[in-house]
Backbone as a chain_set.jsonl record, in Angstrom:
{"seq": "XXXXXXXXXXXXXXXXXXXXXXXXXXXXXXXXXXXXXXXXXXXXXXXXXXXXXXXXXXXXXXXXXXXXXXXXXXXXXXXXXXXXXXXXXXXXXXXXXXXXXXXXXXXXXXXXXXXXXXXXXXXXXXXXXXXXXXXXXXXXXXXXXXXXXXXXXXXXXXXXXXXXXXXXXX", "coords": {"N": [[33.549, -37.346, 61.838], [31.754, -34.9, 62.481], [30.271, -31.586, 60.936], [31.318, -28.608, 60.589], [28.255, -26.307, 61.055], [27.36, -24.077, 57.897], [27.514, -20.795, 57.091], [25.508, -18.618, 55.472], [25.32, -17.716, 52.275], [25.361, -14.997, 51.099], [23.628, -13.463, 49.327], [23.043, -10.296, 46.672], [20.768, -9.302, 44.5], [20.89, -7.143, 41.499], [18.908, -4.943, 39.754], [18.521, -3.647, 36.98], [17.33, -0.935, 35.009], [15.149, -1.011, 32.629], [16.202, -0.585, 29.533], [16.09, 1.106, 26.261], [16.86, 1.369, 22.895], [16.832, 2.06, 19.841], [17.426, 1.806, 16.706], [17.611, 2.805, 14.06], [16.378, 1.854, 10.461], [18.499, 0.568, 7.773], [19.385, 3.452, 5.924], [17.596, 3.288, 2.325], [19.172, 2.798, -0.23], [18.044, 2.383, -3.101], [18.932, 2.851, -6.383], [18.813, 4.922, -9.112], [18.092, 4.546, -11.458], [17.846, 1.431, -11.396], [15.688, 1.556, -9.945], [13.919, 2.718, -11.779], [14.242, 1.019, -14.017], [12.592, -1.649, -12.93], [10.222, -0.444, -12.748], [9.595, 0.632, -15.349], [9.628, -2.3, -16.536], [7.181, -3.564, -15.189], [5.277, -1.502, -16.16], [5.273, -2.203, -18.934], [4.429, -4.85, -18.556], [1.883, -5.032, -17.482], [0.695, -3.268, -20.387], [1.528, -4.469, -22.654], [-0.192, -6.845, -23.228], [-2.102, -5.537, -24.483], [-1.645, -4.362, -26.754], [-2.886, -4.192, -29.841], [-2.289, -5.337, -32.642], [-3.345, -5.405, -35.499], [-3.481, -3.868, -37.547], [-5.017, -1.174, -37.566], [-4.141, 2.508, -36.934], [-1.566, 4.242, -34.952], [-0.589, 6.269, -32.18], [2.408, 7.626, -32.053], [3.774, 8.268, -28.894], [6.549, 8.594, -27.985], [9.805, 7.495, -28.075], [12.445, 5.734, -26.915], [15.366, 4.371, -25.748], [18.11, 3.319, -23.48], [20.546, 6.204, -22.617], [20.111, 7.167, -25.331], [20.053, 10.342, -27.188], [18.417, 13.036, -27.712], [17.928, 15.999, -29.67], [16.02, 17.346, -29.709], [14.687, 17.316, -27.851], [14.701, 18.082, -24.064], [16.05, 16.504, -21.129], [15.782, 15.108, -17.602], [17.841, 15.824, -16.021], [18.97, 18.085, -17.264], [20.262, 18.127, -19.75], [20.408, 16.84, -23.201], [20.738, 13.437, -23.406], [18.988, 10.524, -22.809], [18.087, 8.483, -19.699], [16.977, 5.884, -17.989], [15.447, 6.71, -15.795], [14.164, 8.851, -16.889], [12.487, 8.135, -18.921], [11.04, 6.734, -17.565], [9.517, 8.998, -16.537], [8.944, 10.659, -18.314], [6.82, 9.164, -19.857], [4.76, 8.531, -18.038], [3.986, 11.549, -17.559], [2.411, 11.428, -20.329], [0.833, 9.479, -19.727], [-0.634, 10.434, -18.088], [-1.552, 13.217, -19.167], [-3.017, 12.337, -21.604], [-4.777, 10.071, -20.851], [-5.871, 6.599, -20.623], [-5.712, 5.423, -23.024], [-3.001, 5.008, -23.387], [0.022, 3.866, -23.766], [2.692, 1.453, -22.99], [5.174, -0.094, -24.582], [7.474, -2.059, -26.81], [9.678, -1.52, -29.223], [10.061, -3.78, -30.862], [7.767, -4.767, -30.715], [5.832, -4.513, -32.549], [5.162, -3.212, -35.615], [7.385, -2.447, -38.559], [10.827, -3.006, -38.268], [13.359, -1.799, -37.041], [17.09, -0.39, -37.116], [19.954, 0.897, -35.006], [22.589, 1.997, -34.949], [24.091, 3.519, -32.617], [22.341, 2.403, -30.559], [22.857, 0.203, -27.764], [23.671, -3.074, -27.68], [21.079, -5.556, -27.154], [19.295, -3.398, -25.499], [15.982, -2.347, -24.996], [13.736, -0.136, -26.947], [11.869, 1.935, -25.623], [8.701, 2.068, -26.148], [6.222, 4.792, -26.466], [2.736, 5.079, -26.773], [-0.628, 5.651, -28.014], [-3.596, 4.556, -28.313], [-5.807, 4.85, -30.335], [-7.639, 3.708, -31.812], [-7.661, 4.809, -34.573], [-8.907, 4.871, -38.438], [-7.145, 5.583, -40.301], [-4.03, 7.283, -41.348], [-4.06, 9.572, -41.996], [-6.273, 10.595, -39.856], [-4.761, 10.26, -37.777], [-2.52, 11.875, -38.204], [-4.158, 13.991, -37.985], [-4.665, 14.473, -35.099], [-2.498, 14.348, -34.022], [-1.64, 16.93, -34.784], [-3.793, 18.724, -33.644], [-3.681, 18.17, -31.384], [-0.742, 18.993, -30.151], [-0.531, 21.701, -30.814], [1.441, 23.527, -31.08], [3.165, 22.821, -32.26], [5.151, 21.772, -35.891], [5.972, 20.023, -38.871], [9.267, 18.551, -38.41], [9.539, 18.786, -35.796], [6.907, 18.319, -34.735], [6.574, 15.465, -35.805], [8.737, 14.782, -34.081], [7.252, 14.478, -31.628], [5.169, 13.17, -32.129], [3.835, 10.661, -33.973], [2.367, 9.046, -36.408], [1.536, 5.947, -36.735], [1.7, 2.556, -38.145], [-0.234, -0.43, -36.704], [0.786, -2.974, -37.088], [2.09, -6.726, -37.085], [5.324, -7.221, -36.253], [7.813, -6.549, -38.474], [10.261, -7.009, -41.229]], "CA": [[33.522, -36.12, 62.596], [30.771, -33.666, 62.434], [30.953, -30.554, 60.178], [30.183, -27.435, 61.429], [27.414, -25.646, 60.032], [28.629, -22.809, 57.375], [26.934, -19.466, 57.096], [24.881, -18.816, 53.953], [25.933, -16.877, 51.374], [24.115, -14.004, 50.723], [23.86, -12.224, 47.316], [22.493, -9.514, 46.066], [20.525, -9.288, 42.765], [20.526, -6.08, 41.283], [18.073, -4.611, 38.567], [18.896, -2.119, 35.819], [16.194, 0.027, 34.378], [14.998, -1.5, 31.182], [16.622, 0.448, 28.453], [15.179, 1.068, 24.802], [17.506, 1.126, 21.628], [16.005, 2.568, 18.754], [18.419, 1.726, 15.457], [17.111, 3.379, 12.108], [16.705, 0.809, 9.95], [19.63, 1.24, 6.89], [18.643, 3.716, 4.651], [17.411, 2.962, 1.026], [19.896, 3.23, -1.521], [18.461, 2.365, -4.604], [19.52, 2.85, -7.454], [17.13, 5.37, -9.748], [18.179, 3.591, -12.758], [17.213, 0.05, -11.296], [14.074, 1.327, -9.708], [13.19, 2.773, -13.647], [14.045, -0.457, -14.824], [11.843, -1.995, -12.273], [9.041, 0.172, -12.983], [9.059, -0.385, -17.421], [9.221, -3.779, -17.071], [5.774, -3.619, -14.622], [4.282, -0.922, -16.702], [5.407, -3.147, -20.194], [3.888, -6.209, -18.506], [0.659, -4.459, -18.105], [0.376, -2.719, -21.079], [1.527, -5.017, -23.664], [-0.739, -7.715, -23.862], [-3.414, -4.666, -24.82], [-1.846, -3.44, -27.908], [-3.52, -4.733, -30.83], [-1.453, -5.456, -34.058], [-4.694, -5.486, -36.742], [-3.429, -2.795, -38.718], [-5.079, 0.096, -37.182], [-3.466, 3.458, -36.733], [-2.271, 4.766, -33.798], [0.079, 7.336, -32.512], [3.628, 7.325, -31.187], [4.435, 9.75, -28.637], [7.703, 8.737, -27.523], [10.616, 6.305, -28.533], [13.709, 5.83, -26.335], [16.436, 3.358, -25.142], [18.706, 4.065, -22.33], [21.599, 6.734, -23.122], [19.728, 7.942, -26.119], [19.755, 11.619, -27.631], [17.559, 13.657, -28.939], [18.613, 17.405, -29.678], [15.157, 17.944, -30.131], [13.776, 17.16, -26.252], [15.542, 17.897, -22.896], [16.182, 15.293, -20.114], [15.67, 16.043, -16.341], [18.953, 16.624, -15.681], [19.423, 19.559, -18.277], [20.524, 17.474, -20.834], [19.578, 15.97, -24.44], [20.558, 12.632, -22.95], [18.196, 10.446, -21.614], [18.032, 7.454, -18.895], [15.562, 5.033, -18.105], [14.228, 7.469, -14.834], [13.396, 10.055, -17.402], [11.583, 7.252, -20.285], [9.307, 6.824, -17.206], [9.306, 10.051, -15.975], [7.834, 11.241, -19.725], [5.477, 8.094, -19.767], [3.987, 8.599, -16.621], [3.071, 12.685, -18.025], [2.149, 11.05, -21.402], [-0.098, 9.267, -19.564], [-1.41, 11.569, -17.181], [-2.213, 13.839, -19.98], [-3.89, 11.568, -22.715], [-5.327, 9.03, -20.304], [-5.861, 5.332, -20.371], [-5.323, 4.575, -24.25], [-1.434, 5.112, -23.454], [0.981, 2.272, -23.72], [4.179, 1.397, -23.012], [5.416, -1.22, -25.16], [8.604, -1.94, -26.79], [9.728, -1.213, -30.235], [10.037, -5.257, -31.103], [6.341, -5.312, -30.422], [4.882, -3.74, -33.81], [5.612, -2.547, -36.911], [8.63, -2.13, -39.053], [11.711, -3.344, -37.487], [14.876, -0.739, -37.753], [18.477, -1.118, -36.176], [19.911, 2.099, -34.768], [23.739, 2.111, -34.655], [23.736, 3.557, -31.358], [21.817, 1.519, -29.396], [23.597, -1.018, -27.303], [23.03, -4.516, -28.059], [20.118, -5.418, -25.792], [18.551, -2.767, -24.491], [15.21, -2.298, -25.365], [13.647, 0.882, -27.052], [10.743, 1.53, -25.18], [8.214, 3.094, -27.131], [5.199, 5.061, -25.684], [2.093, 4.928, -27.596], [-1.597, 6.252, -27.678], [-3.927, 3.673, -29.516], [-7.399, 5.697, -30.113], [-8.324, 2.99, -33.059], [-8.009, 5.171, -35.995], [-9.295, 3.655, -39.32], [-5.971, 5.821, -41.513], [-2.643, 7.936, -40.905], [-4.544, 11.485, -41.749], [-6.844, 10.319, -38.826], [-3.294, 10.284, -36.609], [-2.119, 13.216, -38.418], [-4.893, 15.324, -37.533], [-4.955, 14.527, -33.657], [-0.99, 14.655, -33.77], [-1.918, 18.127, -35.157], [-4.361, 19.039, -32.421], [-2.966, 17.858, -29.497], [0.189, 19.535, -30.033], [-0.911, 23.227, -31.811], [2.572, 24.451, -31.649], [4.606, 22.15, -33.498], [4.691, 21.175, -36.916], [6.934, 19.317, -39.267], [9.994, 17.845, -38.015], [9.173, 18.991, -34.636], [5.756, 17.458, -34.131], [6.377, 14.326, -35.517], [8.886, 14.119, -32.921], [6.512, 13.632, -30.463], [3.841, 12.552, -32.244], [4.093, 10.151, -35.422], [1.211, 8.379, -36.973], [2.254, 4.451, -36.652], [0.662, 1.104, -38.355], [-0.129, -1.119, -35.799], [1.213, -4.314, -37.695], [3.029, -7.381, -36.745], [7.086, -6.923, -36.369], [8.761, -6.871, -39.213], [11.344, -6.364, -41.638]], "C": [[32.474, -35.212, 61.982], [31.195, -32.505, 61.998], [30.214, -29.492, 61.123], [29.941, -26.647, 60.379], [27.892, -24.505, 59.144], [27.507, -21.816, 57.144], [26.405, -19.537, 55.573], [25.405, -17.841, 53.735], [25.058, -16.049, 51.189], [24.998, -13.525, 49.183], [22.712, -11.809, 47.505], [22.15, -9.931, 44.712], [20.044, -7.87, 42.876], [19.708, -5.737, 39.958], [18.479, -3.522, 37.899], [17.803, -1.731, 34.984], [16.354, -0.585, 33.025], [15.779, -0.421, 30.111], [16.65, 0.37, 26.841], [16.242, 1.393, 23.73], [17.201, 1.245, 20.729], [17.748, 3.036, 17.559], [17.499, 2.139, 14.452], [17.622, 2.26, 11.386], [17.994, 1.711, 8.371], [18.803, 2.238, 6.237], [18.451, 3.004, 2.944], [18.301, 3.112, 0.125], [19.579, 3.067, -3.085], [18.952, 3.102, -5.629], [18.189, 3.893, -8.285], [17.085, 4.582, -10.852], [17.516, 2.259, -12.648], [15.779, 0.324, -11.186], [13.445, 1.777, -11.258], [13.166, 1.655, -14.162], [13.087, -1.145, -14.671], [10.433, -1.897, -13.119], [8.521, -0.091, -14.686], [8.536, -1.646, -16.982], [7.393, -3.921, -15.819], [4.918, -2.67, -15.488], [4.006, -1.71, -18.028], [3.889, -4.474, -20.134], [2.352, -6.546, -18.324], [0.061, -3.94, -19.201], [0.579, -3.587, -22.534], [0.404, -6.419, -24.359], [-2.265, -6.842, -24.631], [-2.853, -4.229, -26.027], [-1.919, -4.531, -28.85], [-2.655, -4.684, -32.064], [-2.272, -5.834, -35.466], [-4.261, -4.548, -37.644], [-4.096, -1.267, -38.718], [-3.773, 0.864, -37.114], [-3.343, 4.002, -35.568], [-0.969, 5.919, -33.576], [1.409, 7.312, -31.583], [4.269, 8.769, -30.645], [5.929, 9.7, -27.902], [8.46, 7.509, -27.706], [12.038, 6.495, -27.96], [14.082, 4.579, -25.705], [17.427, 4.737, -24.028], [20.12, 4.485, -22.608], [21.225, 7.236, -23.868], [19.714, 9.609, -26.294], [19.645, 12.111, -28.432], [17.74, 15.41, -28.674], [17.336, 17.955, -29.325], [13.927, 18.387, -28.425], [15.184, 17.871, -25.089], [15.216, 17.103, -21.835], [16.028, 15.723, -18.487], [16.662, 16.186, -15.961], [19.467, 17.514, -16.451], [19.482, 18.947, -19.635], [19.761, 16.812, -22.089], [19.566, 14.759, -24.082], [19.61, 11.67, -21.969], [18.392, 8.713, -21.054], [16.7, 7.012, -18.848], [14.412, 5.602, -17.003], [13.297, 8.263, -16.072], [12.572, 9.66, -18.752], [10.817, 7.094, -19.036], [8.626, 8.061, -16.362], [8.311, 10.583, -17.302], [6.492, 10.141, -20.302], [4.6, 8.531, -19.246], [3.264, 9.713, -16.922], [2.381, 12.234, -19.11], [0.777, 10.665, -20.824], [-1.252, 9.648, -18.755], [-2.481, 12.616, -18.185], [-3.49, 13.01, -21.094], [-4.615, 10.718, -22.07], [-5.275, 7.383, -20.828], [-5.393, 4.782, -21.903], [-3.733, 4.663, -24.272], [-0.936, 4.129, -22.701], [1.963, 2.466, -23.576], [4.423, 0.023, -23.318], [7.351, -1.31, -25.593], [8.925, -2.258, -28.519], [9.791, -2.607, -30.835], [8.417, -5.684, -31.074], [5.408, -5.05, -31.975], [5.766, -3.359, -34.853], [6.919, -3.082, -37.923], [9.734, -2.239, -38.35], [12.448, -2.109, -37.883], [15.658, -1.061, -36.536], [18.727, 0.811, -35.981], [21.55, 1.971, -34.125], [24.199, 2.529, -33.3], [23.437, 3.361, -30.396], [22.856, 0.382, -28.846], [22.865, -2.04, -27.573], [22.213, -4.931, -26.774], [19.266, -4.547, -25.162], [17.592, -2.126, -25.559], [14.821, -0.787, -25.966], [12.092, 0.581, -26.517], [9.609, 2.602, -25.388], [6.713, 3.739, -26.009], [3.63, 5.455, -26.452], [0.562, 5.617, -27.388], [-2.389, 5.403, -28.748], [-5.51, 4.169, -29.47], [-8.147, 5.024, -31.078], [-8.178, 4.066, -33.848], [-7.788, 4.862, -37.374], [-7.841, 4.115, -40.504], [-5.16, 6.835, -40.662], [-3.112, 9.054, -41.062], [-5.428, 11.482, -40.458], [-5.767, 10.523, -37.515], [-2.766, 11.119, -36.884], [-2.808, 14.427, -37.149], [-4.964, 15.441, -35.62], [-3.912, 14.765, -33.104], [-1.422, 16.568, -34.075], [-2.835, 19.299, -33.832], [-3.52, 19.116, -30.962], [-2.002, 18.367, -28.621], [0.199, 21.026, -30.997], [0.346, 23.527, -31.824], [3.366, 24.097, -32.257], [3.885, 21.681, -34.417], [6.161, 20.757, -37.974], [7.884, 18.186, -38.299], [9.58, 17.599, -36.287], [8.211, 18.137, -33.783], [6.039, 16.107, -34.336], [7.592, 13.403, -34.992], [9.176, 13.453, -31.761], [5.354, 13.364, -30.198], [3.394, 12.273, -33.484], [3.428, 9.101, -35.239], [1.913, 6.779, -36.881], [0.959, 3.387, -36.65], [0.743, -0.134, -37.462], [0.19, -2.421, -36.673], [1.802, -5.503, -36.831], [4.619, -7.214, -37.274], [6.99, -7.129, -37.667], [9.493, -6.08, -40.519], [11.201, -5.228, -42.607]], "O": [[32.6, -34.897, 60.798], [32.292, -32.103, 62.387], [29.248, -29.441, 61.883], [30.585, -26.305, 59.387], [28.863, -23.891, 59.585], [26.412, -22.358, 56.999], [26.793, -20.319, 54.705], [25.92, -17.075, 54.55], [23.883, -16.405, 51.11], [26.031, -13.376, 48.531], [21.726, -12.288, 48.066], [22.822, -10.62, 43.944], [19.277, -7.374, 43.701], [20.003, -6.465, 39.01], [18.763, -2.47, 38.472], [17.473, -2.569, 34.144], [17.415, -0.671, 32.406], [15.595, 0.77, 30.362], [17.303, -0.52, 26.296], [16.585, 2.427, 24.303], [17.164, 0.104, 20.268], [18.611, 3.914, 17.576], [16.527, 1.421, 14.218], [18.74, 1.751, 11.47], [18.189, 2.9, 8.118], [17.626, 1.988, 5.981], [19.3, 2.213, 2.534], [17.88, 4.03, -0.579], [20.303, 3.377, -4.031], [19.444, 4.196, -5.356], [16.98, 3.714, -8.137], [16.067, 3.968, -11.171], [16.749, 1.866, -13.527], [14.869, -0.202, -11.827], [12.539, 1.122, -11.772], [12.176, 1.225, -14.754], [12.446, -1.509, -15.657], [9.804, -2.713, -13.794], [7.549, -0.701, -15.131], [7.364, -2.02, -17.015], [6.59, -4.745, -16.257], [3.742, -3.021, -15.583], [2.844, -1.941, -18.359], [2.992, -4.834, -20.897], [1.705, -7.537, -18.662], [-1.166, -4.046, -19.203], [-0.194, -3.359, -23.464], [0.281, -6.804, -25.521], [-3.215, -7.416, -25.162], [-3.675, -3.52, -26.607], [-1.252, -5.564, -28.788], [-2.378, -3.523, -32.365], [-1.762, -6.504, -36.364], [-4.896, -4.531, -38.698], [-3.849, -0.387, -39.543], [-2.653, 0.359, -37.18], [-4.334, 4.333, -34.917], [-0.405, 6.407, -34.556], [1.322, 6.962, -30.406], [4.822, 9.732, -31.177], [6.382, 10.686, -27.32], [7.864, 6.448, -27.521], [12.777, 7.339, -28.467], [13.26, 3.818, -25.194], [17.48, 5.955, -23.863], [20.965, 3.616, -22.827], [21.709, 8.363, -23.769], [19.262, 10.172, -25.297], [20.185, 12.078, -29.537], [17.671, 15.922, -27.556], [17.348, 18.994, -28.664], [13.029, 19.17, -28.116], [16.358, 18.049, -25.414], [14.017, 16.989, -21.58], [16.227, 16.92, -18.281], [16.551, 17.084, -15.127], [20.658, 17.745, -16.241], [18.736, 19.316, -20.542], [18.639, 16.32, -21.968], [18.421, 14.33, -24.228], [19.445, 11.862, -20.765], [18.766, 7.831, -21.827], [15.671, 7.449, -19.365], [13.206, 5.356, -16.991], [12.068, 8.265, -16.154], [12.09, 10.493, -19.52], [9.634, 7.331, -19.28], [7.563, 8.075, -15.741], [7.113, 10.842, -17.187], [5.51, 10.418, -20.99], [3.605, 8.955, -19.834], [2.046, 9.589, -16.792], [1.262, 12.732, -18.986], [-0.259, 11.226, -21.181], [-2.428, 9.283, -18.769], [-3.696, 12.778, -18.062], [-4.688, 13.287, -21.144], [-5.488, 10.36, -22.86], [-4.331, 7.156, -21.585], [-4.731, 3.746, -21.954], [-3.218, 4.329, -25.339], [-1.192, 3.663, -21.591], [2.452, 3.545, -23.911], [4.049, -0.913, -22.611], [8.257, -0.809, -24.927], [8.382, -3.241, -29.023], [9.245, -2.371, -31.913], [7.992, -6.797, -31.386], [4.313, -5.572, -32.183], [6.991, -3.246, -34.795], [7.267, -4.261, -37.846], [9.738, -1.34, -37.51], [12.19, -1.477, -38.908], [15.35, -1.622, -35.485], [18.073, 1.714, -36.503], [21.701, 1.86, -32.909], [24.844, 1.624, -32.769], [23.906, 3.834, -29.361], [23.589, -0.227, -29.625], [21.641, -2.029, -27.703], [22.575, -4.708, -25.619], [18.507, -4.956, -24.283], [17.95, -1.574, -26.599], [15.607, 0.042, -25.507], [11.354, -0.378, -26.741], [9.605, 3.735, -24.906], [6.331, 3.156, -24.994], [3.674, 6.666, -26.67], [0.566, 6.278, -26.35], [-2.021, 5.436, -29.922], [-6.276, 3.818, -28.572], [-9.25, 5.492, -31.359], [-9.305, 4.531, -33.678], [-6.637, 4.579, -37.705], [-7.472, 3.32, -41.368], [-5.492, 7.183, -39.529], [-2.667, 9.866, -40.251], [-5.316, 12.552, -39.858], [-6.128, 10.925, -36.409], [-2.205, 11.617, -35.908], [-2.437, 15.14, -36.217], [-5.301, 16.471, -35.036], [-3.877, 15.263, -31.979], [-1.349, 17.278, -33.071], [-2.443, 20.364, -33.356], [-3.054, 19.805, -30.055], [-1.942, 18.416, -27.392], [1.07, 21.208, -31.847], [0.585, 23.969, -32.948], [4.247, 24.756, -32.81], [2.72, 21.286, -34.372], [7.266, 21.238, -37.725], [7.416, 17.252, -37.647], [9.384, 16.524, -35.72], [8.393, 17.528, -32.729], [5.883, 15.358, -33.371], [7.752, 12.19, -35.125], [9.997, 12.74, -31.183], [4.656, 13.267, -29.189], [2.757, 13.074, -34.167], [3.59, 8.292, -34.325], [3.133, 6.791, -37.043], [-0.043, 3.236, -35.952], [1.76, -0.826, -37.495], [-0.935, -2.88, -36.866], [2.021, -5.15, -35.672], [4.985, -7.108, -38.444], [6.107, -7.878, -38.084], [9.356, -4.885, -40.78], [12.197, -4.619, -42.997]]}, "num_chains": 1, "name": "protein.A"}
């Protein structure tokens, strides 16, 4: 038997106006502490294979681990305490001011070893340095002396003590 024909179906297709979605990506959270961390170990990794351990003189303008305090400085948050933002926060002027002979190394790198009850096991002291070659320690006196006209004694040296570039040790 023969079908009978069936009606077509109609449909509609409908369109909806494109529509745009604009998500902010997350914000940033780091960490300031990590990104300081970050930042030493890239300034270290530049700067250390340049300091010379011959026995020249050179001049140490800053020596800190993280938590450290010194009565004698203040920290950017008010405080004597300092973190690892504010070891490269005083680098970074160190080196702004004195220019290119300024290092950031790490107290294991030179000299005279010393232990420091205080320090946590591990964490580096990360020293900040100025190496202008000079041939003796009155040579590092006198520029520690200059550089800084208003301090003297305890004061100046510190944040700014004459140091024999040697190999580590005891």
């Amino acid at each position: 038997a023969p079908t009978a024909p069936t009606a077509p179906i109609a449909t509609t297709v409908i369109t909806a106006p494109a529509v745009t979605v604009t998500v902010p990506p997350p914000p940033v959270t780091t960490d300031p502490e990590t990104a300081a961390a970050v930042r030493l170990t890239e300034l270290y990794a530049a700067d250390r294979p340049r300091l010379a351990t011959d026995g020249r003189w050179a001049v140490q303008l800053s020596s800190k681990w993280k938590g450290v305090t010194d009565p004698g400085l203040t920290a950017a948050n008010g405080s004597h305490t300092f973190y690892l933002a504010d070891v490269v926060a005083e680098h970074q002027q160190l080196r702004q001011r004195f220019g290119g002979a300024v290092m950031l190394v790490q107290s294991t790198d030179f000299g005279k070893q010393y232990t420091y009850p205080s320090k946590p096991p591990g964490e580096p002291i990360w020293v900040t340095v100025i190496d202008l070659g000079y041939p003796g320690q009155s040579a590092a006196q006198g520029w520690c002396a200059a550089s800084f006209p208003g301090l003297n004694g305890d004061a100046l040296k510190n944040v700014c003590y004459p140091r024999q570039l040697t190999p580590p040790h005891a």
